[in-house]
C-alpha positions in Angstrom: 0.0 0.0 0.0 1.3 3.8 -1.0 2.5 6.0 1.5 -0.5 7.7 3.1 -3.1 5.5 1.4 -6.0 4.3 3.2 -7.6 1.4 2.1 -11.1 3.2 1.3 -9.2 5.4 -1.1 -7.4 2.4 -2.6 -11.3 0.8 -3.2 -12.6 4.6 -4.5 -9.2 5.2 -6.7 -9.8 0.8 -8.5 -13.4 0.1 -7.9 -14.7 1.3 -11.5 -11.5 -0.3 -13.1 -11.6 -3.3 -11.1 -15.5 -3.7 -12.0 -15.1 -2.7 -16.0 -12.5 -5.5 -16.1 -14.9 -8.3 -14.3 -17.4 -7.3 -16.0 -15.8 -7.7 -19.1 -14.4 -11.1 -18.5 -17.9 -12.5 -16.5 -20.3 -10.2 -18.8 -22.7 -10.8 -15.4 -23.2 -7.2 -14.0 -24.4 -8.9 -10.8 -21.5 -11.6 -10.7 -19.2 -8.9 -11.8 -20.5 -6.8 -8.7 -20.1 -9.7 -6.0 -16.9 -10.4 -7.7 -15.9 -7.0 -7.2 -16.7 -7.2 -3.2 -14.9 -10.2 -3.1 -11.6 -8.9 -5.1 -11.4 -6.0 -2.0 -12.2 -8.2 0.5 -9.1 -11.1 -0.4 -7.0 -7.5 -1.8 -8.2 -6.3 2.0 -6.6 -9.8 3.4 -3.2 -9.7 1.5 -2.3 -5.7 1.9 0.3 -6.6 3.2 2.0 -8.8 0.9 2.4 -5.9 -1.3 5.8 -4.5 -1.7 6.0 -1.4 -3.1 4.7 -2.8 -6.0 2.2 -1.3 -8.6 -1.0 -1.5 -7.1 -3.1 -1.3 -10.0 -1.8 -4.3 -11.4 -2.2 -6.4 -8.2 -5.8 -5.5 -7.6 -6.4 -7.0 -11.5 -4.1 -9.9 -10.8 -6.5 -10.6 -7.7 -9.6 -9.7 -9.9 -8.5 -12.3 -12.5 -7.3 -15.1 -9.4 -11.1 -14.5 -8.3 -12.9 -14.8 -11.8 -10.9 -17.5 -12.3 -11.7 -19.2 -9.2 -15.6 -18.5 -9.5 -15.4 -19.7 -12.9 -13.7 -23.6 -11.4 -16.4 -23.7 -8.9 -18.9 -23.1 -11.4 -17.5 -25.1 -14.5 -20.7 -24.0 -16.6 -20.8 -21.5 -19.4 -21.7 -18.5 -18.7 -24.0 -16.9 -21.1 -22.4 -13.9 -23.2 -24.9 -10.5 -23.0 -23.6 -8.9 -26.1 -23.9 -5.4 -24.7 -22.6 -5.6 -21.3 -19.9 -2.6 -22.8 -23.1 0.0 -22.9 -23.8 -0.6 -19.4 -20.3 1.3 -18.7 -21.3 5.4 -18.9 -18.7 8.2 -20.2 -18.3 11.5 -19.8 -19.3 12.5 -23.5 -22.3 14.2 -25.3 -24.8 11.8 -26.1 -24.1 11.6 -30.1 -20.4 10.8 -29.2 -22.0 8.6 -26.5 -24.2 6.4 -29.1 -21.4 6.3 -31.3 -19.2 4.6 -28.8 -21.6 2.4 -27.8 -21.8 1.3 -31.3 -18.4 0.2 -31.8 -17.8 -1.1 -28.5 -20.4 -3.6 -29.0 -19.3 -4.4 -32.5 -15.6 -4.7 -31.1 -18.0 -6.5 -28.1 -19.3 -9.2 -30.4 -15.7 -9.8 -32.2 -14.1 -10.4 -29.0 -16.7 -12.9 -28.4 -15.0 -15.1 -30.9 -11.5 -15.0 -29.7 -10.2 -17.7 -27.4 -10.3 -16.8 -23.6 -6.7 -16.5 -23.4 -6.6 -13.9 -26.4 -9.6 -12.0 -25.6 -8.1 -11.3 -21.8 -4.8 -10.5 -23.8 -6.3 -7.8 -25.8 -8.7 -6.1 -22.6 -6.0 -5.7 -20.3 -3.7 -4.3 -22.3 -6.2 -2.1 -25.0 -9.0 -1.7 -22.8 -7.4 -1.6 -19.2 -3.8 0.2 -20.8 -1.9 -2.2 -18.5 1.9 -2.7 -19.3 2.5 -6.5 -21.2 5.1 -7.8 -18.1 1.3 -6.8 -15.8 -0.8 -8.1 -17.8 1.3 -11.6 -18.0 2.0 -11.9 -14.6 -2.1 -11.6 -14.4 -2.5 -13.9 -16.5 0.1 -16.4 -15.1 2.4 -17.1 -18.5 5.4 -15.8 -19.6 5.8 -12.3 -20.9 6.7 -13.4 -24.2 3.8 -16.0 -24.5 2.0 -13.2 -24.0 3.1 -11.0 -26.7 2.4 -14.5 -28.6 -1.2 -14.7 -27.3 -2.0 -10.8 -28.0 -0.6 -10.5 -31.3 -2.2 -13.6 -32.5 -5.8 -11.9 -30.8 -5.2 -8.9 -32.6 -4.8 -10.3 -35.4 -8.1 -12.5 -35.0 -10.0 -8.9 -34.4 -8.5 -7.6 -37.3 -9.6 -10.6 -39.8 -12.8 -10.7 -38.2 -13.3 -7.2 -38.5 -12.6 -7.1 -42.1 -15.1 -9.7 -42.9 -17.6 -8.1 -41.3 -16.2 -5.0 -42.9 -16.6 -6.6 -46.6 -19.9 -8.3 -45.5 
């Protein structure tokens, strides 16, 4: 934990990024939610395991270890709500706003087709901006499996992309 730092401003500065990135990997708003609580509560557990290390990146690597456990437990398929992106709100005008919403859901329903490991690949990095040695270690593989596993994802979205493009 930063100098100075309490942990209800560590849970006001993460809890929308911690809950866009559930949410995109549960696409559940209520599982994402109670996944959320749980994240803070383990993160809450484990404070002080962290050594001057990056916090934002630990909170998602403790986001991901939960998803990943709920997902064990539950061994089912989770239905996929195609616009769980339009559920997150902006600060823009509402034309900007509908156009966003547009292409997140079409990028939305491309990423849908993309293997887990590739579609986690490309949110954390393009949709969460983290660095590619965070976003491994969140994922649990080797930093350059995962410039393997994101390159190949990006260049799934962009194939897909321009078939639907040419459709």
């Amino acid at each position: 934990m930063s100098a100075g730092q309490s942990l209800d401003e560590i849970y006001q500065s993460y809890v929308h990024d911690v809950y866009r990135y559930l949410l995109s990997l549960s696409r559940d708003t209520y599982l994402a939610e109670d996944l959320v609580q749980e994240t803070f509560f383990r993160a809450y557990l484990h404070i002080e395991e962290l050594h001057e290390e990056n916090l934002k990146p630990w909170l998602f690597r403790v986001a991901h270890n939960t998803f990943i456990d709920h997902h064990r437990k539950n061994k089912r398929n989770i239905v996929k709500d195609k616009q769980f992106f339009q559920q997150i709100k902006g600060k823009a005008s509402t034309e900007h706003e509908a156009l966003q919403n547009l292409e997140i859901w079409e990028i939305t329903n491309l990423l849908n087709n993309l293997s887990e490991k590739q579609r986690h690949a490309v949110l954390l990095t393009d949709f969460h901006d983290l660095s590619y040695q965070d976003a491994a270690t969140i994922m649990k593989i080797s930093i350059s499996h995962f410039k393997v596993v994101l390159f190949r994802g990006r260049q799934a979205l962009r194939g897909l992309k321009e078939r639907k493009d040419q459709t």
